[in-house]
N, C-alpha and C positions, 0 to 999 in steps of 0.2 A: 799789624795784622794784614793779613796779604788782600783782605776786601777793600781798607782802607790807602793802600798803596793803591791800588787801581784806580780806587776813586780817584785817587788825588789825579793820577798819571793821566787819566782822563781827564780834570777838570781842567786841568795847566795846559793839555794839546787842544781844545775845545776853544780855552782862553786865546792861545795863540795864532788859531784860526781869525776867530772872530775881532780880534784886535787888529790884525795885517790885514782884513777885509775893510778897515775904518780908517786906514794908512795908507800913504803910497811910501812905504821904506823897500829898497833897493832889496830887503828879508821877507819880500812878500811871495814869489815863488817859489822858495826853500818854505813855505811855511804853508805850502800846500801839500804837504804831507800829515800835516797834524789831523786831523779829521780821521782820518787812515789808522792813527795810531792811537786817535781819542777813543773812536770804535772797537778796535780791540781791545785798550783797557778795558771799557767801557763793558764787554763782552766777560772780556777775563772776573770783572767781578761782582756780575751776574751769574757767571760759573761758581764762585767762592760761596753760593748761597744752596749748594746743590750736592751733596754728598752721597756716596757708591757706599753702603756694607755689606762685605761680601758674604757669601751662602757660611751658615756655620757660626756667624757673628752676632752678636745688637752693636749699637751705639749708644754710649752714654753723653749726655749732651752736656757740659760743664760750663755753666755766661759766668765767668771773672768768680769764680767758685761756687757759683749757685748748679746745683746738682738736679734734675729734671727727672723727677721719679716715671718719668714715661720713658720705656727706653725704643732707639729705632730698631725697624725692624731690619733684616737682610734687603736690599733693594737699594734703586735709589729715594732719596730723602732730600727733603727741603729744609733747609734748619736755617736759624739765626747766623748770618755771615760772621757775626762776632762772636759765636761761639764756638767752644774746642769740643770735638767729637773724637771720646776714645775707642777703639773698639776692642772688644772683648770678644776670646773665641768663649761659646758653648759646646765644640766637639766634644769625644771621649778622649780622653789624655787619661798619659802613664808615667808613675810615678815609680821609679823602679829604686827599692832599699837594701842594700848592703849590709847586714848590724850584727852584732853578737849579742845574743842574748840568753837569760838562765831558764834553767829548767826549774820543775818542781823539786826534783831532788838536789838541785844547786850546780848543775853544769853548767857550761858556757856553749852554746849553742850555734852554729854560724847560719844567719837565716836569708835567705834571697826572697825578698817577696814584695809584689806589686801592687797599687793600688791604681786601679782604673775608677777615672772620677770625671765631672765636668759639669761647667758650672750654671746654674738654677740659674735659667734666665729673665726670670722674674726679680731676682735680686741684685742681679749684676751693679745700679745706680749704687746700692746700699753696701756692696761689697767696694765698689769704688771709694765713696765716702767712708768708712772705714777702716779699710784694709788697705786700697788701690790696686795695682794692674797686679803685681805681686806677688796676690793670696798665697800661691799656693807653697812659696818659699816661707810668707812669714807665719799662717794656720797649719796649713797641711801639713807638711815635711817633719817638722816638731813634735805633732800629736801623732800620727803616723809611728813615729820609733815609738814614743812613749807608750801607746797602746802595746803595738807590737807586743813589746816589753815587760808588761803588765799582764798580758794572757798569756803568754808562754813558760811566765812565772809561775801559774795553774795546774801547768801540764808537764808530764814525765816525757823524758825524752825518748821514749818508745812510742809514744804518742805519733811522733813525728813519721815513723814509719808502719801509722796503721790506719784505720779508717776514722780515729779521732782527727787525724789530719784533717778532714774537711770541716770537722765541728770546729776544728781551733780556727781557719781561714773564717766559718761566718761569726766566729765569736768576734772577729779582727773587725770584720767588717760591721757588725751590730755596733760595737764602741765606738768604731771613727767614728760610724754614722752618726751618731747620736749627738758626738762633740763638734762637728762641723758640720752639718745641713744647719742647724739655726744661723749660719755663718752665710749660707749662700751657697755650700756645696755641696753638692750630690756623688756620694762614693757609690761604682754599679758593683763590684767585685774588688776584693782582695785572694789574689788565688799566692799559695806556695809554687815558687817558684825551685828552690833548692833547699834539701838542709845539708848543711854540714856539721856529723859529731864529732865528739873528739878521737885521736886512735887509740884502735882498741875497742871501742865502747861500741863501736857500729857492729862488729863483730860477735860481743856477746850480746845485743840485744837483736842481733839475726840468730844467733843461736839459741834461745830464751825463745824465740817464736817457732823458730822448728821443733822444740821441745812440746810448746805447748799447743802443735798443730798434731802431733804424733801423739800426746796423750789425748787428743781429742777424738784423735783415728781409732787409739782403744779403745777409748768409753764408747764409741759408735760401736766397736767390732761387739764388745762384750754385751751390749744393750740387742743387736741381732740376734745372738747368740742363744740370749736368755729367750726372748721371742719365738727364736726357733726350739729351745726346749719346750717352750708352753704350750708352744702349739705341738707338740710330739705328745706332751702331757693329754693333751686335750684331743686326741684323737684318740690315743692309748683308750680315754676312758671311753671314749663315746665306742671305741668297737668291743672293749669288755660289755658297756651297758646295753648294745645290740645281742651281744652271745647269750648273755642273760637272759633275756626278753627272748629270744628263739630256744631257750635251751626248756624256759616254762611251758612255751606253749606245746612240745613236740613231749605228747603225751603218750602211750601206747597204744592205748585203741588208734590213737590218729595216725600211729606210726603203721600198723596191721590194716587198716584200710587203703592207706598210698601201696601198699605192697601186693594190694587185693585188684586195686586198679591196673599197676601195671604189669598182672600175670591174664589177665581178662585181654588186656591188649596184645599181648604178644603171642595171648590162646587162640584169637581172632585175627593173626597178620597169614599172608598166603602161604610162605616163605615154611619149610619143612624143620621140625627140631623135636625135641625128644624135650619131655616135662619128667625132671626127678621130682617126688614127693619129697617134701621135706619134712624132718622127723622132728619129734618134740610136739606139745601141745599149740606152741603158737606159730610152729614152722611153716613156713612159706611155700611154693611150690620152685621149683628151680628148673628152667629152661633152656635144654643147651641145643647146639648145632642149628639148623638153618639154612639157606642158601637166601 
């Protein structure tokens, strides 16, 4: 251990001081440098007790395998010179998967898809005790395709090119999560990175969607359509049910008085015209010229 080299290196140049100071050997002013160099060991492992982890880390603190459920924080730290300090990142890290996988209907699928994770720093001591620095090759990476693997088996490969697409990503994501947070990891996202179908297939299942975006276009057109008749219906009736209702009220006497009115008015305007009589019992008068 590099605390216990120092000690020594210092005790042996501290020694040699103090021995040539109680001697008169011919080695006594070449041995005035020892002090010099007891001090800096001396120094050096006082340093060995004093440990940097940097932003983004803990340290786990491991004395000859005992494991220290407290872990350090980012910063400097004073720890046991005898003991080993691993550090562990907590950033987001990415996990990027390559796999072939099956559809619902039994194709072979080519999938690119990432898993952005990092690790629960609360657990990191327990992750080390179990797992070690590693994790994420010998948990993650394994359960990761497996999953994968397992929801896409669910899903049609049309999926892959519609808005189930994001349902199958957090389905990816609900599963890891579930299998490795009690582990110590924290998965934030699994997004689709790429699909690849097989040829041919991409093709009709881009034509199957324009198929069934154009019959969707008709049932919209036809559903308008019917709308705009109903409402042609529904005026239809409401102006016959108007003619109706105007046609009962315009009685005869009521018609021979508006006609009584407006011969009264135009008997009474300045303007010069000539009144023919009108013939028949219920004839009107009729007023022609004017200026």
């Amino acid at each position: 251990m590099p605390f216990l080299v120092f000690l020594a290196v210092a005790l042996i140049a501290f020694g040699v001081y103090f021995a040539s100071r109680r001697s008169n050997l011919p080695t006594r002013n070449a041995a005035g440098i020892a002090p010099l160099i007891g001090v800096v060991a001396l120094l050096a492992a006082v340093g060995s007790c004093i440990t940097v982890v940097p932003a983004g880390h803990v340290g786990v603190v491991d004395f000859f395998g005992t494991v220290s459920p407290n872990t350090l924080k980012a910063g400097i730290n004073f720890v046991n010179p005898l003991a080993n300090v691993i550090k562990f990142s907590v950033k987001t890290q990415e996990l990027k998967e390559t796999m072939e996988v099956p559809s619902k209907e039994g194709l072979t699928v080519r999938l690119e898809v990432s898993a952005l994770y990092h690790l629960n720093p609360e657990k990191a001591a327990e992750v080390y005790k179990t797992i070690g620095p590693n994790y994420a090759e010998i948990i993650l990476e394994p359960q990761f395709r497996s999953v994968s693997r397992g929801v896409t088996a669910g899903y049609e490969a049309k999926a892959l090119y519609t808005s189930e697409r994001e349902l199958l990503a957090n389905e990816i994501l609900k599963h890891l999560s579930n299998i490795v947070a009690p582990r110590g990891i924290t998965i934030e996202s699994t997004p689709l990175r790429q699909v690849g179908l097989p040829a041919g297939l991409s093709e009709s299942i881009e034509a199957k969607l324009r198929a069934d975006q154009e019959s969707q276009r008709m049932e919209f057109v036809l559903t308008k359509e019917k709308q705009e008749a109903d409402r042609k219906r529904i005026e239809a009736q409401g102006i016959a049910d108007f003619q109706k209702i105007v046609a009962q009220g315009l009685s005869d006497q009521y018609l021979r008085w508006k006609g009584i009115e407006a011969t009264e008015k135009l008997a009474n305007s300045t303007n010069s015209k000539v009144v023919v009589v009108g013939s028949g019992k219920d004839g009107l008068p009729l007023i022609l010229g004017g200026q």
